[in-house]
C-alpha positions in Angstrom: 3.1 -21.8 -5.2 5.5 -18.8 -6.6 6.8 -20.1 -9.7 10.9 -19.1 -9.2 11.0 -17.9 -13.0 8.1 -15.2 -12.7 10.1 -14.2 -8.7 13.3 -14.0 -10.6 12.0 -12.0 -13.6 10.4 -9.4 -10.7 13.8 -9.2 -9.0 15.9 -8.8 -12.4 14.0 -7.6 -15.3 10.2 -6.5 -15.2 7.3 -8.5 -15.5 3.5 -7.1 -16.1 0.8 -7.9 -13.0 -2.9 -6.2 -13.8 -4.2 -4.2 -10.7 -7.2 -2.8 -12.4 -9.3 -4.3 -9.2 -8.2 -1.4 -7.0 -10.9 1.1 -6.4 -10.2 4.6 -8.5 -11.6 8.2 -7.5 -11.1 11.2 -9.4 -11.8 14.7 -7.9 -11.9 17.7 -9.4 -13.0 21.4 -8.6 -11.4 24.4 -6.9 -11.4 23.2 -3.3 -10.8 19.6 -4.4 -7.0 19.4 -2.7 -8.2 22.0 0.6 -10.8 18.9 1.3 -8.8 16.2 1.4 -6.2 18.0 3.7 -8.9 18.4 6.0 -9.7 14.6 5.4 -6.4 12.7 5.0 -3.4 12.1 7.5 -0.8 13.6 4.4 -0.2 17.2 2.9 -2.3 17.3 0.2 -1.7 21.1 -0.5 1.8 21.0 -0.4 2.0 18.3 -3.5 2.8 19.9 -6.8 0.6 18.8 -10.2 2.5 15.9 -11.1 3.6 14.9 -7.4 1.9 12.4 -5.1 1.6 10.8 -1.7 0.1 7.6 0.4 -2.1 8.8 2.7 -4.6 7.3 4.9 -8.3 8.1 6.4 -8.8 7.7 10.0 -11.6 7.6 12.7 -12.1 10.0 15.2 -10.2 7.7 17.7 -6.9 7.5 14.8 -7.7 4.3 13.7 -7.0 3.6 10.0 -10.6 3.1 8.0 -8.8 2.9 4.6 -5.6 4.0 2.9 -4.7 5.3 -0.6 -2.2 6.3 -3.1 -2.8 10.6 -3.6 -2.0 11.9 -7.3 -2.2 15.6 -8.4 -2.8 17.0 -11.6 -3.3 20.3 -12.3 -7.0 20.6 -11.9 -7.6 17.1 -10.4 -7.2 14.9 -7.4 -6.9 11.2 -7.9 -7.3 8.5 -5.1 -6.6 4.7 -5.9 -7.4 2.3 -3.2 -8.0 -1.4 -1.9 -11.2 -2.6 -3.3 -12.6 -2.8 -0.5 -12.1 0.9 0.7 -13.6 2.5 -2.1 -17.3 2.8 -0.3 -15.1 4.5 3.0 -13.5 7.3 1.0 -17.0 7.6 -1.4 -19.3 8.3 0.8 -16.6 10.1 2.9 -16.2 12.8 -0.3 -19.7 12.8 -0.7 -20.9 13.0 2.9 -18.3 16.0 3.7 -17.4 18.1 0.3 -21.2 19.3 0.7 -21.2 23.3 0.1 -17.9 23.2 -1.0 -16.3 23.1 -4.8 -15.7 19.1 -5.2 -16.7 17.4 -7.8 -16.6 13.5 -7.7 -16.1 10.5 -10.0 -15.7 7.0 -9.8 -13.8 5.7 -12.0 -13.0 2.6 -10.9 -14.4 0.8 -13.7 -13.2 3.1 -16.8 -9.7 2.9 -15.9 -6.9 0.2 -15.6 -4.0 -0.2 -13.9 -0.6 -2.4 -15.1 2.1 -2.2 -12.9 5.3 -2.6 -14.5 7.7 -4.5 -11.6 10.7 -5.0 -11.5 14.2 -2.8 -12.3 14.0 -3.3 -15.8 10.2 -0.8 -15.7 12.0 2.3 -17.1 13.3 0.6 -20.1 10.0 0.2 -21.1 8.6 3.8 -21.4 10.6 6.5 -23.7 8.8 9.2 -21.1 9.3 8.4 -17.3 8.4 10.5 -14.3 10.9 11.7 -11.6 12.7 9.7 -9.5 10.0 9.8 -6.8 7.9 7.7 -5.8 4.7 9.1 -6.5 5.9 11.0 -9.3 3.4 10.9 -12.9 3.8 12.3 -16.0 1.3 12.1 -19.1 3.2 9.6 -21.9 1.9 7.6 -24.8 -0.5 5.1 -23.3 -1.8 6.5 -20.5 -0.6 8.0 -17.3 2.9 6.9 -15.8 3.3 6.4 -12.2 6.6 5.9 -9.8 6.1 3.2 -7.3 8.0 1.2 -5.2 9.0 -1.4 -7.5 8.8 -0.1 -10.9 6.1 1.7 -12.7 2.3 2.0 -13.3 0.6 2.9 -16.5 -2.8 3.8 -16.0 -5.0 4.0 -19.1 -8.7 4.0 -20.4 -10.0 0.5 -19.3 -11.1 -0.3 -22.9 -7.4 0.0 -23.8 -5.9 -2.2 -21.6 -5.2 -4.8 -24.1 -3.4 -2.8 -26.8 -1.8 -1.1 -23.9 -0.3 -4.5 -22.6 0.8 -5.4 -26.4 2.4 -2.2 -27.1 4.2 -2.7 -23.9 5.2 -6.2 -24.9 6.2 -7.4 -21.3 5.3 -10.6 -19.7 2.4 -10.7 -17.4 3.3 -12.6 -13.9 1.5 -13.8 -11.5 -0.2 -11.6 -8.2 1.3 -13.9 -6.5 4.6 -13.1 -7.1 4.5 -9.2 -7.1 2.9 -9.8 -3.5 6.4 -12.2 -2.2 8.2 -9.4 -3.4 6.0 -6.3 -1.6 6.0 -8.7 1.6 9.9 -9.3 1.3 10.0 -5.2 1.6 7.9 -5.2 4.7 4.6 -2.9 3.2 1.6 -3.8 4.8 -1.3 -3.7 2.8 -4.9 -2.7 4.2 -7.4 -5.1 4.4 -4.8 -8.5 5.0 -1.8 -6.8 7.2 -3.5 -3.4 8.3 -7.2 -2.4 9.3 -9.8 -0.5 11.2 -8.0 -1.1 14.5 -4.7 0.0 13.0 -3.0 3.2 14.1 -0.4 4.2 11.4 2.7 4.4 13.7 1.6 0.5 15.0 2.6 -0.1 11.1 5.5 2.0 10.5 3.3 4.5 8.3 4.4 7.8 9.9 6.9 8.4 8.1 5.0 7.7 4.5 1.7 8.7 5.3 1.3 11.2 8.2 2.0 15.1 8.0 2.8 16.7 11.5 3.2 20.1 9.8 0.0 20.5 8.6 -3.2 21.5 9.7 -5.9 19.5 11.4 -7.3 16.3 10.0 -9.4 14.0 11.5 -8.0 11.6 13.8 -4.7 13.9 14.1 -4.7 13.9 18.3 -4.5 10.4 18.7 -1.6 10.4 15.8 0.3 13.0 17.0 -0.2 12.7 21.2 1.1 9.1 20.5 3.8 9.8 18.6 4.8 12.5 20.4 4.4 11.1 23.8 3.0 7.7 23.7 4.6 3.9 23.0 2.8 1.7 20.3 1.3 -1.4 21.6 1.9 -3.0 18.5 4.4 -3.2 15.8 4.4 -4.6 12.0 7.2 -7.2 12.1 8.6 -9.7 9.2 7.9 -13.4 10.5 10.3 -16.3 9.5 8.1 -19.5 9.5 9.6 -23.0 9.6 6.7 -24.2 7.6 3.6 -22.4 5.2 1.1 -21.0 7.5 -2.1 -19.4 6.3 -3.0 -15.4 6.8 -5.4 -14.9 10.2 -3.7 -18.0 12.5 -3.2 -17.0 15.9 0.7 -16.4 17.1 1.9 -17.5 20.9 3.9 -15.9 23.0 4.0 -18.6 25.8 0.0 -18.9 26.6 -0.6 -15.6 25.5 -1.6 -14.4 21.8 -0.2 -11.4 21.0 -1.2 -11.3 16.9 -2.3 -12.8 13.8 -0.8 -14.0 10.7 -0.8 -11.0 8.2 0.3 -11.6 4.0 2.0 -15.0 3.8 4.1 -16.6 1.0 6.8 -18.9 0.5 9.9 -17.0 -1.2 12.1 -18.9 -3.5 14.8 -17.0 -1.9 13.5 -16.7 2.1 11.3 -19.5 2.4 8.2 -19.3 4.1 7.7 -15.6 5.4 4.8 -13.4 6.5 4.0 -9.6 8.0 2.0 -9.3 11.4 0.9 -6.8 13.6 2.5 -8.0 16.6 2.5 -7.0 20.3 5.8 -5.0 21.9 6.9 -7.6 24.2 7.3 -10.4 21.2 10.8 -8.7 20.0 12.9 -9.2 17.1 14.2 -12.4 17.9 11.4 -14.0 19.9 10.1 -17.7 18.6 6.4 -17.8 18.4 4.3 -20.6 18.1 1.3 -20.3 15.6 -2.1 -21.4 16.4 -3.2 -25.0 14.4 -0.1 -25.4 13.1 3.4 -27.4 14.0 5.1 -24.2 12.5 6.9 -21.7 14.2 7.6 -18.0 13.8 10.8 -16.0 14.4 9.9 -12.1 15.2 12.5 -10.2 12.7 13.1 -6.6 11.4 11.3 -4.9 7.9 12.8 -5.8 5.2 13.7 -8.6 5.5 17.2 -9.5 6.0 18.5 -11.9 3.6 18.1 -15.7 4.7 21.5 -17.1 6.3 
């Protein structure tokens, strides 16, 4: 259960939530930025040291095998991902750098990362990046990121305590920071995206594809569908009448046309959820879900505010 106190202190002020557990890749090396352009649906080259990206990995047949946040430093490339990703985009690296100047380290276990949430973030840091998300500048205790919803500090791992108390804000619960990120209608690999995930199925052209660049692989099957083709799916915000858990089955009639993605229950909202959900269930379609007495209505990302 979201406690309302730690939802409202996300939505009004900032709260601290420790995402340390997300796989962490550091490149370095002259041709460090020409790989991954090769590699990644994003512009790699085009990001100046102290810009950024989301960017995701694909098969040959365009289908999403992981995702990740890009940073680029001056001599470095840094890739955070879902924990579960981290092997794809290793052995990736390792597999298809070979002859080339790349030079690879996990770091996954070295560094943290404490996510400041919440409008109330900047106040926090005397040095903040741009207004962009993505943005990162070197401050005090570490490495500050833009996001979404506030601001990351990403530090030496064996810091993150005296990090958090020189920071001095309140830590909240995952939980929380999740209702808000599925209130804003991200997916996230892994629960609401996966390998049989095409990005425009989940709205992700316009964050993580490049059509100006060169090739990458998977681009034909990004860019013949977007340029010619109809999704078969689409990520849509669900309004439950009742708490429902991630992977049910939703009804159209007799016919399932998705699963259950994230699920919470928002002290503003109610119960709410993403899915990947087939075309003919449209915004405003009332789908049953599978094992349950609840019932979904299809609606728009974000959310719109409940009536």
């Amino acid at each position: 259960m979201i406690a309302t106190t730690e939802y409202e202190r996300l939505r009004e002020a900032v709260g601290l939530v420790d995402r340390s557990a997300r796989g962490k890749l550091m490149l370095c090396g002259a041709d460090a930025s020409e790989f991954l352009q090769g590699q990644l649906t994003n512009d790699i080259e085009a990001l100046a040291p102290g810009g950024g990206c989301y960017a995701a990995l694909l098969s040959h047949k365009g289908k999403m095998r992981a995702d990740a946040r890009v940073l680029r430093g001056v001599d470095w490339v840094w890739l955070d991902s879902e924990p579960e990703a981290l092997g794809v985009l290793t052995r990736m690296v390792e597999t298809y750098s070979l002859g080339r100047e790349v030079r690879l380290e996990d770091v996954t276990t070295r560094r943290a990362i404490l996510s400041l949430v919440g409008p109330a973030a900047d106040a926090a840091l005397e040095l903040l990046p741009a207004a962009e998300e993505h943005a990162h500048v070197e401050g005090e205790h570490g490495l500050y990121v833009r996001t979404d919803l506030g601001l990351d500090v990403i530090c030496p791992a064996d810091e993150a305590d005296a990090v958090r108390a020189a920071l001095g804000i309140e830590a909240v619960s995952d939980a929380s920071a999740e209702c808000l990120r599925i209130e804003s209608g991200r997916p996230r690999f892994g629960l609401d995206i996966g390998p049989e995930t095409i990005p425009q199925e989940a709205g992700l052209n316009e964050r993580a594809v490049s059509f100006d660049k060169g090739c990458y692989v998977g681009q034909e099957t990004v860019a013949r569908l977007f340029y010619k083709g109809k999704p078969n799916r689409h990520l849509r915000g669900l309004r439950l009448t009742a708490p429902v858990e991630s992977g049910q089955p939703l009804l159209l009639g007799e016919r399932e046309v998705g699963t259950v993605g994230s699920t919470c229950v928002s002290p503003v909202r109610g119960p709410i959820a993403l899915a990947l959900i087939r075309r003919e269930a449209q915004p405003g379609e009332v789908l049953a879900v599978g094992g349950s007495d609840a019932t979904a209505e299809v609606v728009e990302l974000p959310f719109p505010a409940r009536s």
